[in-house]
C-alpha positions as CSV (number, residue, x, y, z in Angstrom):
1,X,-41.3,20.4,-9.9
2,X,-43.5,21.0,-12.8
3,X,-43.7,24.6,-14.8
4,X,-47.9,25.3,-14.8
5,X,-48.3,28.0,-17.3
6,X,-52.0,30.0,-17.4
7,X,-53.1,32.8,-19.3
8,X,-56.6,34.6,-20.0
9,X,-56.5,36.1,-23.6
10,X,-54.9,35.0,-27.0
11,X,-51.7,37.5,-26.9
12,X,-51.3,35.8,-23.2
13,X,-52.1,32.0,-24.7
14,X,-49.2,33.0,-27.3
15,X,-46.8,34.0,-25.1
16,X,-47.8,31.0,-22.7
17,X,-46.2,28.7,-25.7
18,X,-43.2,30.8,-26.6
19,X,-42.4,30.3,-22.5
20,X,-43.2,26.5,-23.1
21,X,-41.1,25.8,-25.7
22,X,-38.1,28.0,-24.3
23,X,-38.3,25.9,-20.9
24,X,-38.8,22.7,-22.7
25,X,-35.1,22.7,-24.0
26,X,-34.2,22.5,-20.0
27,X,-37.3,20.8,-18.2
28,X,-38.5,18.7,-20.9
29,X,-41.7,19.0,-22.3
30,X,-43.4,16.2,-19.8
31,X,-42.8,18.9,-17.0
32,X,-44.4,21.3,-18.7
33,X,-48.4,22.1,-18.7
34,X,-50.3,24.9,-20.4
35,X,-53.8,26.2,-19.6
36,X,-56.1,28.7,-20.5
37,X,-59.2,30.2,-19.1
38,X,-61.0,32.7,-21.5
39,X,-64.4,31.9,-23.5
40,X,-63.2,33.9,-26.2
41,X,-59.7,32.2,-27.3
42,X,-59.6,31.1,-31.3
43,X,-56.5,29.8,-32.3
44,X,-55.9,25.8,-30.9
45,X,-52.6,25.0,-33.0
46,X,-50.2,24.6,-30.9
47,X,-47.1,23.1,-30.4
48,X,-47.9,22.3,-26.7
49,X,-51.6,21.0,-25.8
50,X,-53.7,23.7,-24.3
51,X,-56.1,22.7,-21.2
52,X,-59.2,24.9,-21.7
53,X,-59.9,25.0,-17.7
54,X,-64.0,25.5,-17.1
55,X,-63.7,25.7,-13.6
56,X,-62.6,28.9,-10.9
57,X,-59.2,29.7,-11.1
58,X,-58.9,29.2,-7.2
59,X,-59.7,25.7,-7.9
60,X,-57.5,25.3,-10.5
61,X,-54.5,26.8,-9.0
62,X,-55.6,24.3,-5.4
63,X,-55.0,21.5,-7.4
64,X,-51.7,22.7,-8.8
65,X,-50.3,24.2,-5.7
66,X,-51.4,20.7,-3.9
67,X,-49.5,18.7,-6.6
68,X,-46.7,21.3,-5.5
69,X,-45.8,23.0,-9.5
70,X,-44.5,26.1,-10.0
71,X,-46.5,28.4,-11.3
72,X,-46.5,31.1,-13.9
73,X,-49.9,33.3,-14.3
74,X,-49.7,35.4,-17.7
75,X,-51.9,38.4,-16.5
76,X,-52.8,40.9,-13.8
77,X,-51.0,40.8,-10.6
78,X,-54.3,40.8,-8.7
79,X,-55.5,37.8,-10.5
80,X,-52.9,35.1,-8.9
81,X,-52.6,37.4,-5.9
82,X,-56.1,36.1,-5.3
83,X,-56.3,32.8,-6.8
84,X,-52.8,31.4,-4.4
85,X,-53.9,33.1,-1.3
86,X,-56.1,30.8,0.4
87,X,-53.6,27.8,-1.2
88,X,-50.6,29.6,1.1
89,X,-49.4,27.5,4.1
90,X,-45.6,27.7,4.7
91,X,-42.5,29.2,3.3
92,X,-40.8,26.3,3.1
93,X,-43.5,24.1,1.3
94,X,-45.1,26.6,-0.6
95,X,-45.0,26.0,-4.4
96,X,-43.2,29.4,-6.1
97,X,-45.4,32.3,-8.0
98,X,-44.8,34.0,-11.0
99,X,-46.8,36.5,-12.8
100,X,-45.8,37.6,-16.5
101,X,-47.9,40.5,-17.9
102,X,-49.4,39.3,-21.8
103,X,-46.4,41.3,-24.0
104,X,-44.0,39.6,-21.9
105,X,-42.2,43.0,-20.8
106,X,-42.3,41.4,-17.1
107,X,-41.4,38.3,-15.1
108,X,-42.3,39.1,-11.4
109,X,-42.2,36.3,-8.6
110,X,-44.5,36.6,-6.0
111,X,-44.1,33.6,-3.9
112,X,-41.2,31.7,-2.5
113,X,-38.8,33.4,-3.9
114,X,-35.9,31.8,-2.4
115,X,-36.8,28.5,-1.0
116,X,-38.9,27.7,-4.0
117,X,-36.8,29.4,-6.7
118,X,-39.3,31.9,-8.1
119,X,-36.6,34.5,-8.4
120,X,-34.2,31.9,-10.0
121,X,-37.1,30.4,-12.4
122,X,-38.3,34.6,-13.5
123,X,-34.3,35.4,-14.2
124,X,-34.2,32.3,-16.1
125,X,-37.7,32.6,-18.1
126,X,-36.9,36.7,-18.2
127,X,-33.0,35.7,-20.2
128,X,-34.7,33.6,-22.6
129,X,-37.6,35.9,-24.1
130,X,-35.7,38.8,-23.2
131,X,-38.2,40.0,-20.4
132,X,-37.5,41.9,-17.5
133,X,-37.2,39.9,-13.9
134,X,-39.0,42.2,-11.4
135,X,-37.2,41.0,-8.4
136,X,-38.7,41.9,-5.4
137,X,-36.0,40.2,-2.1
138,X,-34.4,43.1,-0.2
139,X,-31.4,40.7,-0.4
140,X,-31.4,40.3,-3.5
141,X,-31.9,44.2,-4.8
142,X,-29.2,45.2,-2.6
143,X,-26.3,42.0,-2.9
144,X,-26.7,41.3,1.0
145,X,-26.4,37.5,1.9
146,X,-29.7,35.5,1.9
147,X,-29.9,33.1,4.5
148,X,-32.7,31.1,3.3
149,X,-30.8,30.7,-0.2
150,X,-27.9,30.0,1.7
151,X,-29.7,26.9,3.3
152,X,-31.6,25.6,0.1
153,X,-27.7,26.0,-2.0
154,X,-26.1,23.9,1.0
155,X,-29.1,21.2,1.7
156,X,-29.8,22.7,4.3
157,X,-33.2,22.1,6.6
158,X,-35.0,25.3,8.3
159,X,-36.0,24.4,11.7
160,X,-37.5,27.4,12.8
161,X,-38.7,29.6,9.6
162,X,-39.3,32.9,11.6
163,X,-35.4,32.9,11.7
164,X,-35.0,33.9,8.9
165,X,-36.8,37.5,8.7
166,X,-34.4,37.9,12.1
167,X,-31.4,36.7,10.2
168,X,-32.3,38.8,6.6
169,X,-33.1,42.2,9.0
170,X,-29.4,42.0,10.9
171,X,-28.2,42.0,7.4
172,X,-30.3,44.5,5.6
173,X,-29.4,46.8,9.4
174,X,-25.5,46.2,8.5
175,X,-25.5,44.2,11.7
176,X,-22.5,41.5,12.0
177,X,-23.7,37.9,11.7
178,X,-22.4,35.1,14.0
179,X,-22.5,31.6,12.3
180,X,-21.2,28.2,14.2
181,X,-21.0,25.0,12.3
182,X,-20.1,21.9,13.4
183,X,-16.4,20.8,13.9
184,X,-15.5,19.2,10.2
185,X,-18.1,20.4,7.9
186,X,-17.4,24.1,6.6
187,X,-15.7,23.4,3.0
188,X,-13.5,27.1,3.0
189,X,-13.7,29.9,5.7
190,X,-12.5,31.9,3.0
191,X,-15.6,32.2,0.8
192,X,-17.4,33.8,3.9
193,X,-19.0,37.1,2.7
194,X,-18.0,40.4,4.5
195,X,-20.5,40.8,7.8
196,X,-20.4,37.1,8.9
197,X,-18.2,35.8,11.7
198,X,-17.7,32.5,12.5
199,X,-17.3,30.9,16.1
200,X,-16.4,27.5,17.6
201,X,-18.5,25.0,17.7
202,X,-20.5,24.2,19.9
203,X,-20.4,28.1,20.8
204,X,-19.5,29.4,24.1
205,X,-22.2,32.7,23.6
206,X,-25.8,32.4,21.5
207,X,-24.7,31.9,17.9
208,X,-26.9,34.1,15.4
209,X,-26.6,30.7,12.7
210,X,-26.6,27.6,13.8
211,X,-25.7,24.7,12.0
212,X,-25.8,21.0,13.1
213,X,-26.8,17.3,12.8
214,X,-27.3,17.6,16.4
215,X,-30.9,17.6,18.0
216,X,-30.2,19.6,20.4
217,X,-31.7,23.1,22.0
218,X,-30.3,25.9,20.9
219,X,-30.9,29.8,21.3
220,X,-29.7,30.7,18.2
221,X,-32.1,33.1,16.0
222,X,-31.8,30.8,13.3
223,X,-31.1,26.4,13.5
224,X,-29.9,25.0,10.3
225,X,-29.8,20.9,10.2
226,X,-28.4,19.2,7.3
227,X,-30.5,16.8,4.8
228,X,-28.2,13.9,4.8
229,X,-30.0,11.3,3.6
230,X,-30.5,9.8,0.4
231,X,-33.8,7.5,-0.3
232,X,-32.9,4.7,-3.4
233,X,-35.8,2.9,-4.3
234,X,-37.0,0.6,-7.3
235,X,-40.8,-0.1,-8.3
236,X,-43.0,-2.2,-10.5
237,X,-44.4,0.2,-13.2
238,X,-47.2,2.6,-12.4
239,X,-46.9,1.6,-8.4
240,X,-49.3,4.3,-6.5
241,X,-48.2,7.5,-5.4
242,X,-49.6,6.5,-2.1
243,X,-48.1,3.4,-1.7
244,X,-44.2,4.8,-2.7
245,X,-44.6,8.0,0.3
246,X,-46.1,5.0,3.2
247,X,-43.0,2.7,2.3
248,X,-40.9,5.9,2.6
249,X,-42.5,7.1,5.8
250,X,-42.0,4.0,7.7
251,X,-38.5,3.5,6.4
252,X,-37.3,6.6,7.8
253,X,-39.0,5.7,11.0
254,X,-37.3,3.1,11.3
255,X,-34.3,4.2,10.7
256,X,-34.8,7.3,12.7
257,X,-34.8,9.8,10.3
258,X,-37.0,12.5,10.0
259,X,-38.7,13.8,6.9
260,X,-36.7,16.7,7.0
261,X,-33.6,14.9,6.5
262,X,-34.1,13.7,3.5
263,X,-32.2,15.2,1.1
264,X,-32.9,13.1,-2.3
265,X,-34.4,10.5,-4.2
266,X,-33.0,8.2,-6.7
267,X,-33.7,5.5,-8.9
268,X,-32.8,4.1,-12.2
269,X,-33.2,5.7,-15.6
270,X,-36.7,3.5,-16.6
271,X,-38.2,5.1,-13.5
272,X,-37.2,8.8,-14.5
273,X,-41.0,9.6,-16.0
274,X,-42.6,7.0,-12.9
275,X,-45.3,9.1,-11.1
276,X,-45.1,8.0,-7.9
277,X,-41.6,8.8,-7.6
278,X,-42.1,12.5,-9.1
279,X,-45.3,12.9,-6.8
280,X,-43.1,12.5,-4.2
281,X,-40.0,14.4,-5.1
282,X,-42.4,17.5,-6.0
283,X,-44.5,17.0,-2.8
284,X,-41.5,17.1,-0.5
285,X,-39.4,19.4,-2.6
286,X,-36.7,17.3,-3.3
287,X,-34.3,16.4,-6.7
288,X,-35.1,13.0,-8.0
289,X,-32.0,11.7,-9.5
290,X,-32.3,8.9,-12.0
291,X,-29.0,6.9,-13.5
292,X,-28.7,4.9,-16.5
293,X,-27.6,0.8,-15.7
294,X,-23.8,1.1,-17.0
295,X,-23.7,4.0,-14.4
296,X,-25.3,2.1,-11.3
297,X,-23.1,-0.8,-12.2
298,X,-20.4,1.0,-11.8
299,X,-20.8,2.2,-8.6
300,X,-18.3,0.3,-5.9
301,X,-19.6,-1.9,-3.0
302,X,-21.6,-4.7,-1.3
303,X,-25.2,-5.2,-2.2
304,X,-27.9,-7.5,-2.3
305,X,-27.3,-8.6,-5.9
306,X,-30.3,-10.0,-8.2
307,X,-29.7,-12.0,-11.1
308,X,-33.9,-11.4,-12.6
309,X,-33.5,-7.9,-11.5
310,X,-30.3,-7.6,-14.3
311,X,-32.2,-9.4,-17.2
312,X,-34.8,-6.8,-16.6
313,X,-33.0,-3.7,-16.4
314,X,-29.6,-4.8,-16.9
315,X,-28.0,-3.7,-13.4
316,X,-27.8,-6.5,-10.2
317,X,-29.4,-4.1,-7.7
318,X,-31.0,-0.4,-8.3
319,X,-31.7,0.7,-4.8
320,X,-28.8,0.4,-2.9
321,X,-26.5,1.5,-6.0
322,X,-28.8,4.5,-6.6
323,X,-29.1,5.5,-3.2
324,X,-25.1,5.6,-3.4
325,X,-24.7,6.8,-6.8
326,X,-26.4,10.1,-5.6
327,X,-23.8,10.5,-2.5
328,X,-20.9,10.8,-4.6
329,X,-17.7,9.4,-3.5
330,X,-17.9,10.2,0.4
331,X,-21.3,8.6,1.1
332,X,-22.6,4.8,2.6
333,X,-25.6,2.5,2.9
334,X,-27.1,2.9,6.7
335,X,-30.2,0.7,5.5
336,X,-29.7,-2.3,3.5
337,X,-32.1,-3.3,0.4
338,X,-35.5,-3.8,1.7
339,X,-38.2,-5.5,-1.3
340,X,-41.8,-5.2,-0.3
341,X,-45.1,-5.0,-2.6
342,X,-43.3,-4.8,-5.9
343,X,-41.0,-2.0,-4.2
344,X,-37.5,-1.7,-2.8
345,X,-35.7,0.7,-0.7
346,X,-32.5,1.4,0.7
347,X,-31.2,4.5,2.6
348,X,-27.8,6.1,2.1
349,X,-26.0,8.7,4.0
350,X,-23.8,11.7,2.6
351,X,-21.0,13.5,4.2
352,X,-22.2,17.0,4.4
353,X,-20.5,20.1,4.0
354,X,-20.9,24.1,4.5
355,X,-20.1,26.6,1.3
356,X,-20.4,29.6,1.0
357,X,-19.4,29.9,-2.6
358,X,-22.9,30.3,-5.0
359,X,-21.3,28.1,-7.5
């Protein structure tokens, strides 16, 4: 996701770029945007290009929110409280909040602070001005285990977000926690924090935690299902947004995978700044991995092999290896190379696995 940075005066606008250029050394500057709504702002030098916004904020922060960026509003609290409330729809989906105040004393997220990583992104703005993260999580403040971070750590989908405040209030009550995961995929029991117990899978009684790649019903407070799939795809330069997530979508279908299971994207390295791709990584909240040719040649196994595609970006098939180049060494192709309207596709899967550890 993209960092959207907006302030209202000129001590705010300065601080804005200080924030810029700090984040650039880790994002890169093409992810990073810089706005500024206040009639009375002198100073244009810059080393990142300001957008002077004329319209309402609320409109402003729509279109970012839609085009799923994180977001950063240098100023009163009350300010993006109001502009991001009619924009919020879902936990899960919703693009993460921050609010600095102008002197750059504070970095407060107020939105998606786990699933998103608004707390992560304010520790790791806060570290490199030397601000202060105002974190907010009652999991966080007092060290109690997270579920939600737990999930987005181990690729993890939510099924049923309300699960989480159940899960998060056990723990902040001191209440054990009973987690079951399916037979083969918890990496080390011994990571497991202190109030977590583990049962047999599938459990006998009503598991607090449930995680599976099984559709089935469950009682459990909380169902985790792992994203295990991996969507490699090439393009013709500048192919639609629209056309890259309709390929996608009926793929899956296909297949019979759901959205939710999709755990990545990849592609080669030419494609790393392609729009469509990012539109849809950011949309669906997903990494978009990109490797270099010498890397995707390298990768072992049978694919449909292309002698134009190698003059062009020096590598026989992009993908099929890409799709397997972001397994690692456990994963395999369930869906062959499929070329269609200067596009191709394929679909790995990854062997999944539980940790605990937060490394």
């Amino acid at each position: 996701m993209g960092l959207r940075i907006i302030s209202f005066t000129e001590q705010g606008l300065q601080l804005a770029q200080k924030i810029a250029q700090t984040c650039a050394c880790d994002m890169g500057s093409e992810d990073i945007a810089v706005a500024a709504k206040c009639s009375y702002i002198q100073s244009t030098e810059s080393f990142f290009p300001v957008e002077f916004v004329e319209e309402r904020i609320g409109e402003w922060t729509k279109k970012q929110m839609q085009a799923h960026h994180t977001l950063l509003f240098i100023g009163a609290c009350g300010i993006a409280v109001r502009a991001v409330a009619p924009c919020i729809t879902d936990k899960r989906k919703d693009s993460p909040v921050l609010v600095a105040d102008e002197k750059g004393r504070y970095i407060i997220p107020i939105l998606s602070g786990h699933m998103g990583g608004a707390n992560e992104t304010a520790c790791r703005i806060a570290e490199k001005i030397g601000a202060v993260p105002v974190i907010t999580t009652a999991t966080d403040i007092n060290r109690k285990f997270a579920v939600d971070l737990f999930a987005k750590r181990n690729g993890l989908h939510v099924v049923n977000k309300d699960g989480i405040a159940k899960i998060s209030a056990k723990v902040l009550a001191g209440r054990e926690i009973t987690i079951s995961v399916e037979a083969g995929h918890l990496s080390d029991p011994s990571e497991c924090p202190s109030g977590i117990r583990f049962i047999p899978y599938p459990p006998v009684q009503t598991a607090d935690v449930l995680i599976t790649a099984d559709k089935t019903e469950t009682d459990a407070l909380l169902l985790l299902r792992p994203k295990e799939y991996i969507i490699g795809m090439g393009c013709k330069k500048g192919k639609e947004a629209d056309a890259i997530e309709e390929l996608i979508h009926r793929t899956i279908k296909m297949a019979g995978i759901d959205e939710e299971q999709i755990v990545a994207l990849a592609s080669i390295e030419q494609k790393k700044n392609e729009e469509g791709f990012l539109s849809f990584s950011r949309k669906k909240r997903i990494p978009f991995y990109t490797f270099s040719s010498a890397q995707l040649q390298e990768v072992k196994g049978e694919f449909h092999v292309s002698d134009f595609v190698k003059e062009q970006v020096g590598v026989d098939n992009v993908c099929e290896r890409a799709a397997l180049a972001a397994c690692g060494m456990d994963g395999k192709i369930i869906l062959g190379k499929h070329a269609e309207n200067g596009m191709t596709i394929a679909i790995s899967k990854r062997e999944w696995k539980v940790s605990f550890s937060e490394e």
